[in-house]
N, C-alpha and C positions, 0 to 999 in steps of 0.2 A: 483310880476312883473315877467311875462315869459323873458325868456333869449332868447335873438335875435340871432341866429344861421348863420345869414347874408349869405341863401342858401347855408347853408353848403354841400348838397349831388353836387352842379356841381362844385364847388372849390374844395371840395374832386377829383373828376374826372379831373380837370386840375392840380389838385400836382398828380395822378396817373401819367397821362402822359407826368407832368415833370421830374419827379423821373425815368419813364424810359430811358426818351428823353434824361437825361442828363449822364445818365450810357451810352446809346449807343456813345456820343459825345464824353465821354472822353475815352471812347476806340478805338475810330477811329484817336481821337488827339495825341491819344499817339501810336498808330499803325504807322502814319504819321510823327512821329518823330522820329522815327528806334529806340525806346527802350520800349518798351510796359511791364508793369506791366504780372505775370504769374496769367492764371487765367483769375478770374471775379474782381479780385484785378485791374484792369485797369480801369473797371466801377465804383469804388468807391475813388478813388483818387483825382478827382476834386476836392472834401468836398460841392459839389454843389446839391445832390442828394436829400434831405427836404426842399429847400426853398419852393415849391410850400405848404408843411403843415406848416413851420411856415409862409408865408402868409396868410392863413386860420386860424390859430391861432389868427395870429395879429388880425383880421380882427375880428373876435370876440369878442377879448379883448376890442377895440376900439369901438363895437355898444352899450357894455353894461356899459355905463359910466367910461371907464377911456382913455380916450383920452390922460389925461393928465397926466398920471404917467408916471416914466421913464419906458420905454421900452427899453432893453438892450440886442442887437444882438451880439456884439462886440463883440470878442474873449478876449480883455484884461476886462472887465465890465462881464463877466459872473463867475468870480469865487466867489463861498461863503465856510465859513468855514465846516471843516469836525469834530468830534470827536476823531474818530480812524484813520483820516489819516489828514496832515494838510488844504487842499483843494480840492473841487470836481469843476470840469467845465461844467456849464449844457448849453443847447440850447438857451435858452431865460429865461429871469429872470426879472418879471416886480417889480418891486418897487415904493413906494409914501410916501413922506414926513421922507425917513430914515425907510419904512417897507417894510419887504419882501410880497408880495402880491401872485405870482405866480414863481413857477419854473420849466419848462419844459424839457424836455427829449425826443427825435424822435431817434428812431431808426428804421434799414433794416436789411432784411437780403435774401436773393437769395440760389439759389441751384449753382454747385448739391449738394453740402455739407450741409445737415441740423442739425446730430446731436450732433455732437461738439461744433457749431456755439450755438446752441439753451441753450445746459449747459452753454454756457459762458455769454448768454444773459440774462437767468435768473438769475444766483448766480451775475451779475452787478446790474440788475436792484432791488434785495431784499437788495441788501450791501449798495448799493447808497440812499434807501431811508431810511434803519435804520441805517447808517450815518447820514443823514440830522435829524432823527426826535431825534436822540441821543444829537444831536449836538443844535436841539431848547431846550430842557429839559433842558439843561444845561445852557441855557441864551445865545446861541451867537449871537442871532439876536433879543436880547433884550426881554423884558415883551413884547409880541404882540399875539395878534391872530391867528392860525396855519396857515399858509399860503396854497396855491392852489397848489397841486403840481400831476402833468400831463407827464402819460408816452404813447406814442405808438409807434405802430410797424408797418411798411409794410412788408408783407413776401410775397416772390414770390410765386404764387396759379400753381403748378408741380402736376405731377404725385407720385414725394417721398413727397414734402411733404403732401400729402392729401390720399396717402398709410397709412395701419395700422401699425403700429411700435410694435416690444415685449419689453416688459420692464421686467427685470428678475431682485430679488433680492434673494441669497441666503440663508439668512438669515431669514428673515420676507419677509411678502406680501406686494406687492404694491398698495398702495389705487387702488378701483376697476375699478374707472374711467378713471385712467389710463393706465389699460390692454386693447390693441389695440389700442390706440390712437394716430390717426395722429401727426404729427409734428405742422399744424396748429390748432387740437383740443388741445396739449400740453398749445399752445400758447394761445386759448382762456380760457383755464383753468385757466395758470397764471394770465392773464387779472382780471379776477372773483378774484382770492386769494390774489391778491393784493391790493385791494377795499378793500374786506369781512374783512383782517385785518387793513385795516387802512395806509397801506402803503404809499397806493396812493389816493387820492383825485377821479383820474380817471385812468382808463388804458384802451386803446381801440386796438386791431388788426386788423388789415385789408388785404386782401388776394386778390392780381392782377400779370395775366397770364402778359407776356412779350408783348404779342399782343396788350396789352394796353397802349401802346405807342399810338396807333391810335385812341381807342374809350375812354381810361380813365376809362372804366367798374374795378369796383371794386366789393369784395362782404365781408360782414362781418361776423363773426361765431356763435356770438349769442348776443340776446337783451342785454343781459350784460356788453356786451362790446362794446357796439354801441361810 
């Protein structure tokens, strides 16, 4: 049975330009209130900036028979246990009948700052999922079936990050793939390496200029990571 994607490419295009719409709102609410965040830290303070991809998630979830599992947005309902640390808090977390079924992950990240942000995204998003897969091996979410578990990203589509980046190690070489490679090729890379081991279930990037606040154009970096 094909899996129902319930128009995924124009809901993708209206969480594009909610995710801006809502970065620009909370920096003019917080400019308007004479204490404004420094930075692009004013645009992410809401915590409002994904809804429009986990609506697209839901939305998914619910065409391809589970209507009725618990669906779990809620900040106090989203934590599951950790291994090496005692709990992780993810996005969304669907469950039915006492099984973990899906656990989500949305993350952004904007300029001008890419490459600090970009190390801290990655060594999160590898810790967090061999956390969780540590932490099923060990039984804590009982004898069950490996659950669905789903990371992506919006990264702002700039001039740095779509620049070629040097990666220098003094020691040994850097895999080859990643000589000259942009900040959003970095990110499709990860994408791909976190599949290919097993990480993640799925990992998809996605790459939109600020101007899409108006059209919601988005573009993606390879069939891979679709």
């Amino acid at each position: 049975m094909a899996l129902d994607l319930v128009n995924y490419k124009q809901k993708a295009r209206e969480a594009v330009q909610a995710f801006w719409g809502n970065r620009q709102a909370a920096k003019k609410k917080q400019i308007e209130s004479g204490k404004p965040d420094q930075g692009e830290r004013a645009g992410v303070t809401a915590g409002k900036n994904m809804d429009g991809f986990l609506s697209l998630v839901l939305d998914i979830i619910k065409a391809n028979g589970l209507a009725h599992a618990e669906i779990h947005q809620n900040r106090a309902m989203l934590t599951l246990p950790g291994y090496f640390r005692p709990t992780k808090l993810w996005d969304l977390l669907v469950m039915y009948k006492g099984e973990l079924i899906a656990a989500i992950e949305l993350k952004s990240q904007v300029g001008p700052s890419f490459g600090n942000n970009f190390n801290n995204r990655t060594e999160e998003a590898i810790g967090t999922a061999h956390d969780l897969w540590t932490a099923y091996r060990e039984g804590a979410f009982g004898k069950r079936p490996r659950p669905f578990v789903g990371w992506l990203i919006i990264v702002e589509d700039a001039p740095k990050s779509r620049s070629p980046v040097r990666a220098t190690s003094p020691h040994f070489s850097v895999f080859e793939e990643f000589k000259g490679a942009s900040y959003l090729k970095r990110y499709d890379l990860l994408c791909q390496r976190l599949v290919q081991e097993q990480l993640y279930t799925a990992a998809t990037v996605i790459a939109a200029e600020r101007s899409a606040v108006d059209s919601g154009e988005y573009s993606q970096l390879s069939s891979m990571t679709v």
